[in-house]
KOLKEKOL-62966 format. One record per residue (C-alpha): x, y, z; residue number from 1. Coordinates in pm, 1 decimal. Layout:
+----------+----------+----------+-----+
:       c1 :       c2 :       c3 : num :
+----------+----------+----------+-----+
:        X :        Y :        Z : NUM :
...
+----------+----------+----------+-----+
END
This chain:
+----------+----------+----------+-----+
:       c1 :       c2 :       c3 : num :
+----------+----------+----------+-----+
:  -1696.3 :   2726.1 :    206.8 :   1 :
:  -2000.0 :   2567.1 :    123.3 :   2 :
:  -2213.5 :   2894.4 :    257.2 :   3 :
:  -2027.4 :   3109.3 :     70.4 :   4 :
:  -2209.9 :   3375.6 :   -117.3 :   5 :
:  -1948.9 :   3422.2 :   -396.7 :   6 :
:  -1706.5 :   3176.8 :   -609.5 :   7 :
:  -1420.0 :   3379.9 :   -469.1 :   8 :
:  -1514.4 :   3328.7 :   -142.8 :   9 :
:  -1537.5 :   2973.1 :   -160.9 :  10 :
:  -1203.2 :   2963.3 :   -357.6 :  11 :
:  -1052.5 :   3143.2 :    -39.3 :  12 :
:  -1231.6 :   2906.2 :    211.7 :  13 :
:  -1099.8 :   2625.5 :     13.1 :  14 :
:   -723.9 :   2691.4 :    -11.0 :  15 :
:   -713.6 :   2780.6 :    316.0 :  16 :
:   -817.0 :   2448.8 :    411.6 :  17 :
:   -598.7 :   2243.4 :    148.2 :  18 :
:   -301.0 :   2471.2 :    301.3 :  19 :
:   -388.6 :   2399.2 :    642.4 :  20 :
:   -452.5 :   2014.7 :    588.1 :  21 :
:   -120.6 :   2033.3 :    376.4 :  22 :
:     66.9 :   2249.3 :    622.8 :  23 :
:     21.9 :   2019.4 :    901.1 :  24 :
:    194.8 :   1699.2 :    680.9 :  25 :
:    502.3 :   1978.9 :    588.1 :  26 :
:    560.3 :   2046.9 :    913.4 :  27 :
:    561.2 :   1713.1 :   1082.4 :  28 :
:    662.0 :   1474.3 :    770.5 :  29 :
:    870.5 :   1710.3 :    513.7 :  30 :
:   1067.1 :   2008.7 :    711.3 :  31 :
:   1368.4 :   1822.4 :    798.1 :  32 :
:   1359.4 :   1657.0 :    479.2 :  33 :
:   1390.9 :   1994.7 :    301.8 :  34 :
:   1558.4 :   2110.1 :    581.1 :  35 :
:   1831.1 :   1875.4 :    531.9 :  36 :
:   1803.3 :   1851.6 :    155.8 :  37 :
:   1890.2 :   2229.1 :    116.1 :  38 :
:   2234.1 :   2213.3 :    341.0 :  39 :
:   2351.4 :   1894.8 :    136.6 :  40 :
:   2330.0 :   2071.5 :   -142.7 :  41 :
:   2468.9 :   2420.9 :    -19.7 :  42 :
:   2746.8 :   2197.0 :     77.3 :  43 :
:   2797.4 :   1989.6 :   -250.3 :  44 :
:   2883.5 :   2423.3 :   -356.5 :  45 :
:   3143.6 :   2442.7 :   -120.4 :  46 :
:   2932.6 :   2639.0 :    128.2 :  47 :
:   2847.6 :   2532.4 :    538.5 :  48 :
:   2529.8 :   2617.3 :    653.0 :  49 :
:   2411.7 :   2551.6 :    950.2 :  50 :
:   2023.9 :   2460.9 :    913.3 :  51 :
:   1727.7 :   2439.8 :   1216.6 :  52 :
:   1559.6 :   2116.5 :   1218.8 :  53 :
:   1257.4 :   1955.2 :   1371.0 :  54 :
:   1272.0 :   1754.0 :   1720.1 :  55 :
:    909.9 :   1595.5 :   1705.5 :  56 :
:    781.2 :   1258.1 :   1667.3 :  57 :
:    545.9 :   1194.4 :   1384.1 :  58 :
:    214.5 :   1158.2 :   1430.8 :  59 :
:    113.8 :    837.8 :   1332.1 :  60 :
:    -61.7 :    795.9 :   1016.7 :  61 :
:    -79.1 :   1150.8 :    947.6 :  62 :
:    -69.6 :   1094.7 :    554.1 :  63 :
:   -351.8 :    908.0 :    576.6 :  64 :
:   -580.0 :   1118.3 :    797.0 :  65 :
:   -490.6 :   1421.2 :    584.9 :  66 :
:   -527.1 :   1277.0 :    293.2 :  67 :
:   -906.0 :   1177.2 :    432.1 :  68 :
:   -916.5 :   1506.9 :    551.6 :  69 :
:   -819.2 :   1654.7 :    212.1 :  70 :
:  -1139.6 :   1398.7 :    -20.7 :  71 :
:  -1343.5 :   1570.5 :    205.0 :  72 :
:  -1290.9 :   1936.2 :    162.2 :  73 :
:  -1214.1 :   1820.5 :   -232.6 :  74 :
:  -1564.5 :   1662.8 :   -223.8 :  75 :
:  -1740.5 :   1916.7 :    -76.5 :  76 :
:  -1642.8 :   2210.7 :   -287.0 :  77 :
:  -1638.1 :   1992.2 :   -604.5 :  78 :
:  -2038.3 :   1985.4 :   -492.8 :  79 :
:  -2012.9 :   1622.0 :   -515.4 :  80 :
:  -2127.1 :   1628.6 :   -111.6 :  81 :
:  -2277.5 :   1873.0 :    165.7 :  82 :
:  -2062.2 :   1943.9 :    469.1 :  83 :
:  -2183.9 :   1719.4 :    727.9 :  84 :
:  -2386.6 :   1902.4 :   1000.7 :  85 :
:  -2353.4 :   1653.6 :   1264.0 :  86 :
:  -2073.0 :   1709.2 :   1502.4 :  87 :
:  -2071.8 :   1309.4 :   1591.0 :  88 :
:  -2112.6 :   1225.1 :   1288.2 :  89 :
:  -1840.0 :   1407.7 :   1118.5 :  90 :
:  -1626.4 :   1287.2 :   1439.7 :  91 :
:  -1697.3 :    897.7 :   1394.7 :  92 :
:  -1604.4 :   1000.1 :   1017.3 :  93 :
:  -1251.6 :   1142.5 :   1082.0 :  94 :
:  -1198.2 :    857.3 :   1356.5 :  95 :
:  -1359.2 :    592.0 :   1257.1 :  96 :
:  -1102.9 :    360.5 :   1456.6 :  97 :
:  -1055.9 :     50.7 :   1223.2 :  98 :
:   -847.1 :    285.7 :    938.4 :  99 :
:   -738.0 :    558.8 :   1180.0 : 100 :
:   -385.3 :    520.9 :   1149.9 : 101 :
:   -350.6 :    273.1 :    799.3 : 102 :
:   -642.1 :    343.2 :    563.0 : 103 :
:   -778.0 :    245.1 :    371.9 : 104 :
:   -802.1 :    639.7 :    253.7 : 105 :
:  -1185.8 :    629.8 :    255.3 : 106 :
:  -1397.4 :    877.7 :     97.9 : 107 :
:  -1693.3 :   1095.7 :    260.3 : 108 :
:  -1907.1 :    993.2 :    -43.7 : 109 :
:  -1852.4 :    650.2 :     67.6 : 110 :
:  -1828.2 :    630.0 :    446.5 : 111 :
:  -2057.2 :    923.6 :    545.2 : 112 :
:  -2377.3 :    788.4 :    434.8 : 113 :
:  -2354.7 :    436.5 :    602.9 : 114 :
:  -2243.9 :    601.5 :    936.1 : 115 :
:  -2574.9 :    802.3 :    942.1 : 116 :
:  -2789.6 :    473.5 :    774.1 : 117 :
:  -2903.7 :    308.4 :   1067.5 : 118 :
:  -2782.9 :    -26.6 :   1092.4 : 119 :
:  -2855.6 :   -369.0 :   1270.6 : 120 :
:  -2655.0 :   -710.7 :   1331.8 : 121 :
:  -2634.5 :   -934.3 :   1065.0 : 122 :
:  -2461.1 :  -1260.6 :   1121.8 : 123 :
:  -2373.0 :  -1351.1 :    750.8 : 124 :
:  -2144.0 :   -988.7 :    712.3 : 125 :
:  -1998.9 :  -1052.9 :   1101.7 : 126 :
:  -1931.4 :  -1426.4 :   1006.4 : 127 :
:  -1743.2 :  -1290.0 :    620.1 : 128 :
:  -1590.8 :  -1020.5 :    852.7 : 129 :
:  -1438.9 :  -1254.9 :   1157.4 : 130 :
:  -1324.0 :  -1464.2 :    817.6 : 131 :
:  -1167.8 :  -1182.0 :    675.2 : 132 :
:   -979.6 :  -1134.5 :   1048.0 : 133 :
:   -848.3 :  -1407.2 :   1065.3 : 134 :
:   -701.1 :  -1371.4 :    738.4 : 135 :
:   -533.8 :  -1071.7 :    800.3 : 136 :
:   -415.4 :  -1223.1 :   1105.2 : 137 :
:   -215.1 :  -1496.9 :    930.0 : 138 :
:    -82.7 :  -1268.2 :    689.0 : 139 :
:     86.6 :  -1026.2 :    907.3 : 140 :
:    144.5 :  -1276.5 :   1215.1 : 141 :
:    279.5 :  -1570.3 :   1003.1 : 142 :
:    385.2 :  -1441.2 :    703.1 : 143 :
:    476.3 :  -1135.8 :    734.5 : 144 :
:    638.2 :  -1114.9 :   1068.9 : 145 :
:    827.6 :  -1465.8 :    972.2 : 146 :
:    986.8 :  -1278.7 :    616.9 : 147 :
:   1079.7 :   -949.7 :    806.0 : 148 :
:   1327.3 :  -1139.2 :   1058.8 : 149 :
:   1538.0 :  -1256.9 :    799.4 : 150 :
:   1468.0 :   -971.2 :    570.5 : 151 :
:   1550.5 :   -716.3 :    842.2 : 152 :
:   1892.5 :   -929.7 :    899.4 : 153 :
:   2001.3 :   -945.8 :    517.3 : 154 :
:   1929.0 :   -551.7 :    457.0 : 155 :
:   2054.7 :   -424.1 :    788.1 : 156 :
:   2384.8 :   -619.9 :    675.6 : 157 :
:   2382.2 :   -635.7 :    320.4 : 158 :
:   2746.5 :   -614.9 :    254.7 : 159 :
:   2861.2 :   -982.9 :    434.4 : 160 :
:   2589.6 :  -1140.5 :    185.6 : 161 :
:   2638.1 :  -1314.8 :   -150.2 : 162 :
:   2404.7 :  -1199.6 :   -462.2 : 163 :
:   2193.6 :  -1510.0 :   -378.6 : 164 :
:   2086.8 :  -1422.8 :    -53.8 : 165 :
:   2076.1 :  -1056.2 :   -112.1 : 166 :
:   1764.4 :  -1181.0 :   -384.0 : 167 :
:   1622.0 :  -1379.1 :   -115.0 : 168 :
:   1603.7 :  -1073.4 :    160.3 : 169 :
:   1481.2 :   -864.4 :   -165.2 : 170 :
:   1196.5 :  -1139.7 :   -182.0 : 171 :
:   1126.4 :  -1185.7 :    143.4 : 172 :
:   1029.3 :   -822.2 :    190.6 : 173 :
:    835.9 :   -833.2 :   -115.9 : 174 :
:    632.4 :  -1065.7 :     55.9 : 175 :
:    677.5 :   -920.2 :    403.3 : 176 :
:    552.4 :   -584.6 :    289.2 : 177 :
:    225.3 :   -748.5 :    135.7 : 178 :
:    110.6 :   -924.9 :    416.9 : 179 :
:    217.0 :   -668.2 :    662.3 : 180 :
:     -4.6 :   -407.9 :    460.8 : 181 :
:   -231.3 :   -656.7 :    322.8 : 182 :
:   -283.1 :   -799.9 :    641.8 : 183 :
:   -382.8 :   -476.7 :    846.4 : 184 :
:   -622.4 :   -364.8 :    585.3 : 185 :
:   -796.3 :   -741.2 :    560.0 : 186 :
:   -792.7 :   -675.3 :    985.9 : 187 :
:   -958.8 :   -277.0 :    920.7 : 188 :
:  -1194.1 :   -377.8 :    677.2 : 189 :
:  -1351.0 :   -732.5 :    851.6 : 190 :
:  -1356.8 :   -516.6 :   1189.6 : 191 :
:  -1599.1 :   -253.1 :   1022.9 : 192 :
:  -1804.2 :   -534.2 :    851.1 : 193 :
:  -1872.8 :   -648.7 :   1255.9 : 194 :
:  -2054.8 :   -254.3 :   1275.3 : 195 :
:  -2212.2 :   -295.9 :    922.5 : 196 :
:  -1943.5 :    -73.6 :    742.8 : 197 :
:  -1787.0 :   -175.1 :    437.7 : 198 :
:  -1460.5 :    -13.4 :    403.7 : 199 :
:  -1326.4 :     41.6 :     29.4 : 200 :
:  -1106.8 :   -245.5 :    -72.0 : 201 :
:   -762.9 :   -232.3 :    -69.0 : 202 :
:   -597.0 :   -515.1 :   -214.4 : 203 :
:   -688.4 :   -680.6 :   -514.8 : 204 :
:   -393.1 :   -990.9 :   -507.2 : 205 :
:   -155.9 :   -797.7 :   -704.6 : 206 :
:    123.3 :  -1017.4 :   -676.6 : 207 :
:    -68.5 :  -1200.2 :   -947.8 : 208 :
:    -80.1 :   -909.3 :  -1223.2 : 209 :
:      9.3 :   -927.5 :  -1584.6 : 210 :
:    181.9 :   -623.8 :  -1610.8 : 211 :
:    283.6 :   -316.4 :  -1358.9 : 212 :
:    -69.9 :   -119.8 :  -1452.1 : 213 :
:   -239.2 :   -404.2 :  -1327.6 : 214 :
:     -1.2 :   -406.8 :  -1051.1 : 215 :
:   -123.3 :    -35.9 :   -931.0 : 216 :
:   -495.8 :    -92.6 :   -983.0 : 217 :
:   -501.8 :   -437.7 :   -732.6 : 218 :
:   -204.1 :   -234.5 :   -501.2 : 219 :
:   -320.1 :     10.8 :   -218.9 : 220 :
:   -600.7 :     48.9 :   -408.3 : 221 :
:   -762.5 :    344.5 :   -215.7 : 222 :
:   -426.1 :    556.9 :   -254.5 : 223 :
:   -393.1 :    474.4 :   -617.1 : 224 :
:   -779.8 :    541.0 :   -680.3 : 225 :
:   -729.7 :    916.8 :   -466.9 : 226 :
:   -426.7 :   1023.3 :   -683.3 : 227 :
:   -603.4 :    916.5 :   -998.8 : 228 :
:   -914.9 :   1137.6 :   -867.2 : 229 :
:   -779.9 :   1449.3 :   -731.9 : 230 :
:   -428.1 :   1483.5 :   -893.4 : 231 :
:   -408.7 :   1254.1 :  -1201.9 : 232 :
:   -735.2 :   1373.6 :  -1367.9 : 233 :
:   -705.0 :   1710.7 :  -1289.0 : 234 :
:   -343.2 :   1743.5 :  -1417.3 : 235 :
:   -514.4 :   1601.7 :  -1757.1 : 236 :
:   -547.3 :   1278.0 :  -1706.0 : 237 :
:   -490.3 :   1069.6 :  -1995.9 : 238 :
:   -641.5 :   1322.9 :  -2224.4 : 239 :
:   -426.9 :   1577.8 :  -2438.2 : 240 :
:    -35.9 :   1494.4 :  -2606.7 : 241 :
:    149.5 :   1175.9 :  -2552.1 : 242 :
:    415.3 :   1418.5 :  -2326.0 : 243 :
:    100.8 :   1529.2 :  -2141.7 : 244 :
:     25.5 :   1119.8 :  -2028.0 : 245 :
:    394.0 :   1079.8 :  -1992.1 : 246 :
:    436.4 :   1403.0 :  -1725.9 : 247 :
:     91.8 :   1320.9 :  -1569.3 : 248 :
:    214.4 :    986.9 :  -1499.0 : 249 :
:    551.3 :   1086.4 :  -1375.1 : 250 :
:    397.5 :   1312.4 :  -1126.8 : 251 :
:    194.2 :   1091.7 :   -977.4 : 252 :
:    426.6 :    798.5 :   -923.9 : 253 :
:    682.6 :   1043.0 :   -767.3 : 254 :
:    419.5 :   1229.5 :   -541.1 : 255 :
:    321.6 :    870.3 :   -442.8 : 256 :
:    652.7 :    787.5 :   -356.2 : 257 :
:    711.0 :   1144.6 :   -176.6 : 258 :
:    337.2 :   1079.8 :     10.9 : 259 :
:    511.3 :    713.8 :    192.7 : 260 :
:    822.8 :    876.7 :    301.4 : 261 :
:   1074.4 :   1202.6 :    316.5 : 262 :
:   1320.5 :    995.3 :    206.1 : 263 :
:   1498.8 :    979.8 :   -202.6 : 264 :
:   1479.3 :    619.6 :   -206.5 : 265 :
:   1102.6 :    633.1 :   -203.5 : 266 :
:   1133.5 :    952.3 :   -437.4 : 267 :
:   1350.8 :    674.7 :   -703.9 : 268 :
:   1047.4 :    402.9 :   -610.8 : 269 :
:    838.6 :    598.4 :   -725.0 : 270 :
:    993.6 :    726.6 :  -1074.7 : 271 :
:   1087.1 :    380.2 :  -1094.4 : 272 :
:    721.9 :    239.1 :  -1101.8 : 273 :
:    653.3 :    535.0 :  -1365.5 : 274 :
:    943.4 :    398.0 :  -1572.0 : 275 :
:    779.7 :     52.0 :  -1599.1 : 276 :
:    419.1 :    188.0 :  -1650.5 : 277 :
:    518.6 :    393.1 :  -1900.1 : 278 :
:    590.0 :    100.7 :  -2234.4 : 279 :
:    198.5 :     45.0 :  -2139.8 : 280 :
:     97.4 :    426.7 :  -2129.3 : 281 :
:    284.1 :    487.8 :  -2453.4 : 282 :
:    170.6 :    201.3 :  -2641.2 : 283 :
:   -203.4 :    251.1 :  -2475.3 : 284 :
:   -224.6 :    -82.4 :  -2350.8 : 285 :
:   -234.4 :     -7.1 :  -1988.8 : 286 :
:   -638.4 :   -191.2 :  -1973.2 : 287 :
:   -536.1 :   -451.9 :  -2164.0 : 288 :
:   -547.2 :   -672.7 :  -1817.3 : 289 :
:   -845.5 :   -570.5 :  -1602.2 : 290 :
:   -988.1 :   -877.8 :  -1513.2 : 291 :
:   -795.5 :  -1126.8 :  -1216.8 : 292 :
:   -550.9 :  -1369.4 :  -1430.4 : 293 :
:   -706.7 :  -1705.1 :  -1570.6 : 294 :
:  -1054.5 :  -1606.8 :  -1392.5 : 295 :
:  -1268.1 :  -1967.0 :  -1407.3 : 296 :
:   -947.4 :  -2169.8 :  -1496.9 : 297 :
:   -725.8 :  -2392.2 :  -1265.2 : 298 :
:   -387.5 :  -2267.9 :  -1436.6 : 299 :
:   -258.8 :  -1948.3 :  -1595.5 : 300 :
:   -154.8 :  -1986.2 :  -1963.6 : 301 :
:    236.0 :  -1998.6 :  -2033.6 : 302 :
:    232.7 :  -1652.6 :  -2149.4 : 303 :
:     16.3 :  -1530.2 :  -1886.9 : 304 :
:    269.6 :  -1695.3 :  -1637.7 : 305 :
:    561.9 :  -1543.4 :  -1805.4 : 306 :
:    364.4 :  -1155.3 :  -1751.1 : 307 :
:    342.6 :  -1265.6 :  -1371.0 : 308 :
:    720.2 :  -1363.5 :  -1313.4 : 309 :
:    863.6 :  -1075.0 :  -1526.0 : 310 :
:    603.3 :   -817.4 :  -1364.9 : 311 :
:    705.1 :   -966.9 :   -998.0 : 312 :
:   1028.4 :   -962.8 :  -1083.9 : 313 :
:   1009.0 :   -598.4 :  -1153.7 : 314 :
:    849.5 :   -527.4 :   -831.8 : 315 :
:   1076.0 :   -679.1 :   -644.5 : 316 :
:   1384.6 :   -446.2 :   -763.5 : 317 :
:   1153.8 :   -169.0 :   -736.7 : 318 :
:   1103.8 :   -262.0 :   -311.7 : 319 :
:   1472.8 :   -316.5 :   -308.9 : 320 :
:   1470.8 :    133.0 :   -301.7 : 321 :
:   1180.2 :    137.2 :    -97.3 : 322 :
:   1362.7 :    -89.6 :    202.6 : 323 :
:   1731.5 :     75.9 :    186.5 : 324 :
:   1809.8 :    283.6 :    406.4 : 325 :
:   1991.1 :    535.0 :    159.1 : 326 :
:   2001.2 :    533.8 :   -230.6 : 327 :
:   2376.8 :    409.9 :   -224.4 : 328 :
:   2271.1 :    102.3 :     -5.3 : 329 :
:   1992.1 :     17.8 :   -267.5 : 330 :
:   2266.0 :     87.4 :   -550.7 : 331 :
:   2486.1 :   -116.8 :   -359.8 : 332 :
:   2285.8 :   -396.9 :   -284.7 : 333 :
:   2108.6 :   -409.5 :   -663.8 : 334 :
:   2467.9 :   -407.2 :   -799.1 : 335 :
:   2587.1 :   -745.1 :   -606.5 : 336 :
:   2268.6 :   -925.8 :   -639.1 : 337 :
:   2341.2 :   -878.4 :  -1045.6 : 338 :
:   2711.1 :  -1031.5 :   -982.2 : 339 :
:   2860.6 :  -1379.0 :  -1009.9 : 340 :
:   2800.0 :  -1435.1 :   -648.5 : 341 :
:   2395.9 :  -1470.7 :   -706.1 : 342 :
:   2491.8 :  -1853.2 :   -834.8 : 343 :
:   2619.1 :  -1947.7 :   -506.3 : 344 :
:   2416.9 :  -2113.5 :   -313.3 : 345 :
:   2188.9 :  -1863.0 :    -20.7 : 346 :
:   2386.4 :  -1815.9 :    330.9 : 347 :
:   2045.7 :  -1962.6 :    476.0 : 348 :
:   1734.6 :  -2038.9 :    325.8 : 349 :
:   1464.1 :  -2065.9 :    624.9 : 350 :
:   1292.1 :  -2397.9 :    495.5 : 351 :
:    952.9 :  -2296.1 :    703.6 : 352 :
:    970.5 :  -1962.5 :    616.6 : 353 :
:    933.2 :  -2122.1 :    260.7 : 354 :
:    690.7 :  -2371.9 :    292.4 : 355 :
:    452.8 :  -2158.5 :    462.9 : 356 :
:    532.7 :  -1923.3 :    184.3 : 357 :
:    427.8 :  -2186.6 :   -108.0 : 358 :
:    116.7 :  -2251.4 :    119.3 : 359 :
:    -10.8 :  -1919.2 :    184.5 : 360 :
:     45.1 :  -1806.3 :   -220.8 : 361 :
:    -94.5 :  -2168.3 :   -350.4 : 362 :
:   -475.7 :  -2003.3 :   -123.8 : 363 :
:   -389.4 :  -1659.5 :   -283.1 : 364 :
:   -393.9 :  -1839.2 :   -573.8 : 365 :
:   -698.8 :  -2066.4 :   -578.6 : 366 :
:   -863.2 :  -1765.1 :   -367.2 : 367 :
:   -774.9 :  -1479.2 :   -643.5 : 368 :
:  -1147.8 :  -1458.6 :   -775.2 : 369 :
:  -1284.5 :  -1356.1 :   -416.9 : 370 :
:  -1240.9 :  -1028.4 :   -197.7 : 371 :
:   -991.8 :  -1168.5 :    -13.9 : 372 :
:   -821.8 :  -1528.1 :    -66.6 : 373 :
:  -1077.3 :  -1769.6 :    202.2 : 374 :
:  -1382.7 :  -1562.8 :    128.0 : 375 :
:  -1493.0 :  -1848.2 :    -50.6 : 376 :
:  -1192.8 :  -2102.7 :     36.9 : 377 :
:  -1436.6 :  -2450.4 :    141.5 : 378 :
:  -1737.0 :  -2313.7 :    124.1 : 379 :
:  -1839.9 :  -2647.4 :    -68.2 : 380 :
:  -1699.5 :  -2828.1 :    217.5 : 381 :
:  -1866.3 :  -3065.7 :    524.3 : 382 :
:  -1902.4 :  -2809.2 :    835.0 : 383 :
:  -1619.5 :  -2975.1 :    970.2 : 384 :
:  -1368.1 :  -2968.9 :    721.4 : 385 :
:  -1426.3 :  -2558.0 :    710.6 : 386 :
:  -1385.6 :  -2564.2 :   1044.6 : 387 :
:  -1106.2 :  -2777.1 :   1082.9 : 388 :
:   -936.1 :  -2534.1 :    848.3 : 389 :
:  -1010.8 :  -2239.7 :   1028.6 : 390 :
:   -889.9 :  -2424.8 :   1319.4 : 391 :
:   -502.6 :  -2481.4 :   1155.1 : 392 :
:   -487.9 :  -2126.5 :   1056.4 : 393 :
:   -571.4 :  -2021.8 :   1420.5 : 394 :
:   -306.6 :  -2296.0 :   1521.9 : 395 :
:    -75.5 :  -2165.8 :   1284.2 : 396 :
:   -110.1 :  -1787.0 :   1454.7 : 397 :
:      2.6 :  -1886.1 :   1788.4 : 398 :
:    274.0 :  -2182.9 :   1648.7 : 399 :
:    482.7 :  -1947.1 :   1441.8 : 400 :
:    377.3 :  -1577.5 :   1584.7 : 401 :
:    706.3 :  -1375.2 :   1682.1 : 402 :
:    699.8 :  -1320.7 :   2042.3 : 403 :
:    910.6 :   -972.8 :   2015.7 : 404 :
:    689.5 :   -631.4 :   1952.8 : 405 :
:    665.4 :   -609.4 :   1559.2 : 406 :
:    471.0 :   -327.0 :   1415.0 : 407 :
:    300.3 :   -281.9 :   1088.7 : 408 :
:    482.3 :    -97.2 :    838.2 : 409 :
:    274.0 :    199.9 :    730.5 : 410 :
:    220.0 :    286.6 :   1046.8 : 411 :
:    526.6 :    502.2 :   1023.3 : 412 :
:    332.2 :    694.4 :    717.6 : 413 :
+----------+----------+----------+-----+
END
């Protein structure tokens, strides 16, 4: 593509690659969706039809190796890079082990040139990166793996709960889905700092935004970012008529939503995250909040901590589709958390669950200014106070790790 002697040639040399990159995602991720989709709604007619479907198991992470896969033939006929000429390089590139199979979606503009800088050991970026580790570690061991037993319990039977506990399994997967995502990107991107990569960041402690634009730039940043690039902006961006921003932004929510899962109830996630974007997009004050909340202050203002709850709030219905199982059960469950029933008192509140909650969100908080929450967390502090710290959060990974198998989330995307 890059060799080509005419624009037509590299037009044909680069849609055969997007449609081979693409076809590959169909195939595995899609077919039996569509498959599927197209003899429900034969039958909804009246009319039986008997469709073929796929009996493979999905490679894991394919939507984010092809969507690597995809910057990089984007990149390279935008003229924006040269194909890479070295075979190991361009391997360690597509494989580069620490974001194989989670992200973050890295660029070639980005990674490509620090694979071929030549690089030596430096202690202060292995020390930030074994920091940044054990970080992630917490997050998905304690946190996350703590939320998802009782989450996983209230949605798999969320018809013997009362409104009040259905709220409480609808915020314990907010919080489960953070720190299981969270937590594997803080793992990916200390594990390159140990080789002297820096991986793009992917969380930006969104939990703490002002409103839901906010919310998408600190949230799986790198996906957000690569839909922005190479669908958002070429669609139109936010250029042109107010209906041009409105159907730009309602594509990309929905293809976002299509990208995590063949599946309506991450189709509805993601036209309901449009939804909520949009009073910002229409009234144009979707940058109003770019900097982290109350940066150099102790506390948020009132208002400020009235943007938070309501934005969380919406957030948290918003999971409620991406968890169910079907669009009904999210229907369903929505409908009796917003009944009489949500001022009776939880079935069970798990009081460690909760404390270690307050804990871990009162570091997020005092944290929020750095890269990730202990980047900074003592540095003021006697050697062995830090270390003493370090040493709790280590206890707390073996204390309260779950000692069943319990994978990450996106690895099934």
């Amino acid at each position: 593509m890059y060799d080509s002697k005419s624009l037509v040639a590299k037009k044909i040399w680069f849609w055969i690659s997007i449609i081979v990159n693409l076809g590959f995602l169909a195939t595995f991720k899609y077919f039996n969706f569509f498959a599927e989709s197209f003899a429900d709604s034969m039958s909804q007619l009246g009319l039986q039809t008997s469709v073929w479907t796929l009996n493979v198991i999905l490679p894991v992470g394919i939507s984010f190796y092809t969507f690597h896969g995809l910057s990089y033939v984007i990149d390279i006929y935008k003229n924006r890079i040269a194909p890479e000429r070295d075979f190991v390089d361009y391997s360690l590139f597509v494989s580069f082990f620490p974001l194989l199979v989670a992200g973050p979606i890295e660029r070639a503009t980005h990674l490509l040139p620090q694979i071929k800088r030549k690089r030596s050991f430096n202690y202060v970026n292995a020390a930030d990166g074994l920091r940044q580790i054990l970080w992630g570690l917490f997050k998905k061991v304690v946190i996350a793996d703590n939320c998802a037993e009782y989450a996983n319990e209230i949605f798999n039977h969320s018809a013997s709960y009362s409104g009040s506990t259905l709220l409480l399994g609808a915020l314990f997967f907010t919080f489960q889905i953070y720190c299981d995502f969270s937590g594997y990107s803080d793992i990916a991107l200390g594990t390159a700092r140990l080789f002297g990569i820096d991986l793009l960041r992917n969380f930006a402690f969104p939990y703490f935004s002002r409103d839901i634009a906010e919310f998408w730039r600190r949230w799986h940043i790198s996906l957000s970012t690569w839909f922005k690039d190479y669908l958002y902006i070429p669609l139109g961006g936010s250029k042109g008529s107010m209906w041009m921003k409105i159907r730009n932004t309602f594509v990309i929510f929905i293809v976002s939503g299509f990208w995590h899962g063949a599946n309506w109830t991450f189709i509805i996630w993601g036209a309901l995250n449009a939804l909520f974007i949009m009073p910002s997009i229409i009234f144009n004050t979707n940058r109003n909040n770019m900097e982290i909340v109350a940066k150099g202050k102790l506390l948020p203002s009132v208002k400020e901590f009235f943007q938070i709850i309501f934005t969380f709030s919406l957030t948290i219905l918003a999971w409620v589709f991406f968890r169910a199982a079907t669009v009904s059960q999210a229907i369903q469950y929505l409908t009796n958390i917003f009944s009489v029933e949500i001022f009776r008192m939880p079935h069970e509140v798990p009081k460690l669950v909760c404390i270690l909650l307050v804990i871990f969100m009162i570091i997020e908080w005092i944290g929020r200014e750095g890269k990730y929450a202990i980047e900074n967390f003592g540095s003021n502090w006697r050697p062995i106070f830090r270390w003493s710290f370090y040493s709790i959060i280590i206890f707390c990974i073996g204390m309260y790790m779950q000692t069943n198998e319990t994978g990450f989330i996106y690895f099934q995307f």
